[in-house]
Each structure stands twice: as C-alpha cells, then as structure tokens.
C-alpha positions as CSV (number, residue, x, y, z in Angstrom):
1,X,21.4,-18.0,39.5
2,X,19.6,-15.9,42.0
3,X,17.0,-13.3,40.5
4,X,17.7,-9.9,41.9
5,X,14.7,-7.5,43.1
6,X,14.4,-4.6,44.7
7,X,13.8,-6.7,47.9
8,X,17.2,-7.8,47.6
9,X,19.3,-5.1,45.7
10,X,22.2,-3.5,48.2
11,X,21.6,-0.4,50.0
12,X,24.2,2.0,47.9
13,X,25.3,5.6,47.8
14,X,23.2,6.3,45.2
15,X,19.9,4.4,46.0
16,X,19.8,5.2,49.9
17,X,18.8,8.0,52.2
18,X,19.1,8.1,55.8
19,X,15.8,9.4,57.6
20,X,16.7,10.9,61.2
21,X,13.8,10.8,63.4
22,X,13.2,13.0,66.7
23,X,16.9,13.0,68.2
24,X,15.5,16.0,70.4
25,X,17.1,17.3,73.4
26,X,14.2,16.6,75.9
27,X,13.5,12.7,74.0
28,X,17.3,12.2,74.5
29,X,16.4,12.0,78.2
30,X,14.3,9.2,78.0
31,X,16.5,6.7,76.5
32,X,17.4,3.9,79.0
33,X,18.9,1.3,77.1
34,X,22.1,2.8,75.3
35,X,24.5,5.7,77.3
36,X,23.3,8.9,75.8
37,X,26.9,9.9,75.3
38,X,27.2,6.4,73.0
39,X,23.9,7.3,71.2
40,X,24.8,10.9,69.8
41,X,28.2,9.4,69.0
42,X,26.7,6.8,67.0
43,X,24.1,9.0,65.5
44,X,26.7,12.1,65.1
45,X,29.1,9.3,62.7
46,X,25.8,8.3,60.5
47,X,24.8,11.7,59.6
48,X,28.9,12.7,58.9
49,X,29.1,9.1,56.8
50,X,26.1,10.0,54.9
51,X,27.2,13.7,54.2
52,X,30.8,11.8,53.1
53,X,29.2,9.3,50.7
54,X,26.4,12.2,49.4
55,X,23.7,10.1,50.9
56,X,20.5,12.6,51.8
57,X,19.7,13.5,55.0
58,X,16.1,13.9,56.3
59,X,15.7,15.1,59.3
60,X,12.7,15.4,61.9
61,X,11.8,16.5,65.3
62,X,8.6,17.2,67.0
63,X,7.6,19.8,68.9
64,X,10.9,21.4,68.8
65,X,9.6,24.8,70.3
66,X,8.3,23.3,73.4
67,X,8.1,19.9,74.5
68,X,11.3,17.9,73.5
69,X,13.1,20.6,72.8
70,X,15.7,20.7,69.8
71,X,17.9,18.7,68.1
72,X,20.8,17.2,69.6
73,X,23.4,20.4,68.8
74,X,26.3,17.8,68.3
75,X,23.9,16.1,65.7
76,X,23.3,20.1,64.0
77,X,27.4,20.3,63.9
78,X,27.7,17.2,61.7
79,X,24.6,18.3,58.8
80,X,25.9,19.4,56.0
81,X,25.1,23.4,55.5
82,X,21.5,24.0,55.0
83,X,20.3,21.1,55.7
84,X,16.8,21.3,56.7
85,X,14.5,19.8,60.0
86,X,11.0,19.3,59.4
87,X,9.2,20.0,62.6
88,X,5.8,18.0,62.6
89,X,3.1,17.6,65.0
90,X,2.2,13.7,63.9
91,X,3.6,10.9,66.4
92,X,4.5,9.0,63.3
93,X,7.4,10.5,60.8
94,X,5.7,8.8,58.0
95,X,2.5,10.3,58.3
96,X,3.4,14.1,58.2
97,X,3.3,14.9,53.9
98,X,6.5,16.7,54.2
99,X,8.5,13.9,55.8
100,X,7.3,11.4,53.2
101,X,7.6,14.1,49.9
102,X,11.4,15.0,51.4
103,X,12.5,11.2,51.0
104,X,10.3,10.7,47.7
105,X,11.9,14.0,46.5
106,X,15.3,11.9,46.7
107,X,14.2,9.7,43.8
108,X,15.6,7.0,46.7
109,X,14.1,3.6,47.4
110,X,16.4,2.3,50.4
111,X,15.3,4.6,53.5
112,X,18.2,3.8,56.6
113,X,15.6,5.3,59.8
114,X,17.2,6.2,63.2
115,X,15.5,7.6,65.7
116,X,14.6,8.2,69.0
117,X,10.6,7.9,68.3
118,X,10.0,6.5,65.0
C-alpha cells in the first residue's frame, strides 16, 4: 500500500489555488511560441473553471500603469466580481509579501501558476 503525502495528495477544489502571473497587455506581445488568440483562450477557461469549482484566484501584474500595460480585458471579463490584482514592482511573483500572504491567506497548499513572466 502506497503511503500518501502531501507530495503526492491530488490537486482538489478545496486544496488548490490558481496563481495568475503578469498576463498584461504590453507582455502579451512578446509571446512567440503559442497564437495570442490561443493563449487568452486558454487562460480566459482557467480563471472561469476555477471561479466554477470555487477555486481562488490570485492575480498579478507588473507595472500596470506604464510599462506592460494591464491585464488582458478578456481575462478581467472572466474574474469573479471583486476580485483583486496585485500590482508589484518585483520580477519574481513570489517575492512581493502580498503575492505570497494572498495565496497563504487561502489556507491552500497546491498553487496551479500561469503566467506570462513567472
């Protein structure tokens, strides 16, 4: 009989949250190896699935004022109402203390990242 740990428990309703990283208008631009048109798609059905299931949503971008611009409005459509962006300055998600207090706030321990920049 296999042992079960949190290595290998399944990712769940209740014990995931799905982490969207920097799907900005202006970093959208840059992606070479996927259709755009495929990638919000793709990304657009996560964030509805997750909103279906009750799965949190955390969101990022950086920048958003200037640089990259903000977040994909098809990807805005499909958050649930009030759902909130955290706008950071740090390259990495993970390193900005809201990004990391959002998903620990979730009580979750199986993060599902996408992203444009991770």
């Amino acid at each position: 009989m296999s042992e079960r740990s949190k290595f290998t428990e399944s990712i769940t309703r209740g014990n995931a949250v799905v982490v969207l990283v920097d799907h900005q208008v202006g970093l959208l631009t840059g992606v070479r190896d996927i259709p755009i048109g495929e990638l919000k798609h793709n990304v657009v059905a996560l964030a509805r699935a997750a909103a279906v299931l009750g799965i949190p949503l955390v969101v990022t971008t950086t920048a958003a004022d200037s640089m990259w611009g903000p977040t994909a409005p098809e990807l805005v459509e499909a958050f649930p109402a009030g759902q909130k962006i955290i706008d950071r300055s740090t390259v990495n998600a993970w390193h900005d203390d809201r990004v990391r207090e959002a998903v620990e706030t979730t009580g979750r321990q199986k993060l599902i990242f996408a992203g444009v920049s991770l």
